[in-house]
C-alpha positions, 0 to 999 in steps of 0.5 A, spaced: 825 569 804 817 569 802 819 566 795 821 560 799 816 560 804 811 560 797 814 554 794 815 550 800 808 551 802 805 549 796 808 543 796 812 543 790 818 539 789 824 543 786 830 539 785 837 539 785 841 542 779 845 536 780 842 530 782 835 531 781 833 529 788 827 534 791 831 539 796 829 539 803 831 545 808 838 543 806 840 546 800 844 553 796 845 556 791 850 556 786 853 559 779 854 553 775 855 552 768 850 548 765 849 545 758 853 551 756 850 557 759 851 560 766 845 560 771 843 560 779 842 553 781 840 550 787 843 544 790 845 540 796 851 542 799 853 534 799 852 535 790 856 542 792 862 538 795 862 533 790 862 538 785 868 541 788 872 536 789 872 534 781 874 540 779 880 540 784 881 534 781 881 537 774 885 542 776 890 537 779 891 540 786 
């Protein structure tokens, strides 16, 4: 938690793996597959729905 503490307090912006908007209080983190590697990503939970539901589609549930 003191990570996030670091960074938050530095006032640096750290973006979503999806969208790209700055993430706020509201976020989690994901294992995504992402330009072909796997990698900890974090997003907001309205990207991580999205995300859900296209692969759902795909998968034609």
């Amino acid at each position: 938690m003191s990570l996030l503490k670091d960074i938050f307090g530095r006032k640096k912006q750290i973006k979503c793996a999806v969208c790209g908007e700055a993430i706020q209080n509201d976020f989690k983190t994901k294992y995504l597959k992402l330009n072909g590697c796997f990698g900890l990503h974090m997003l907001h939970y309205e990207c991580d729905k999205k995300i859900n539901n296209l692969e759902k589609s795909i998968k034609g549930e």
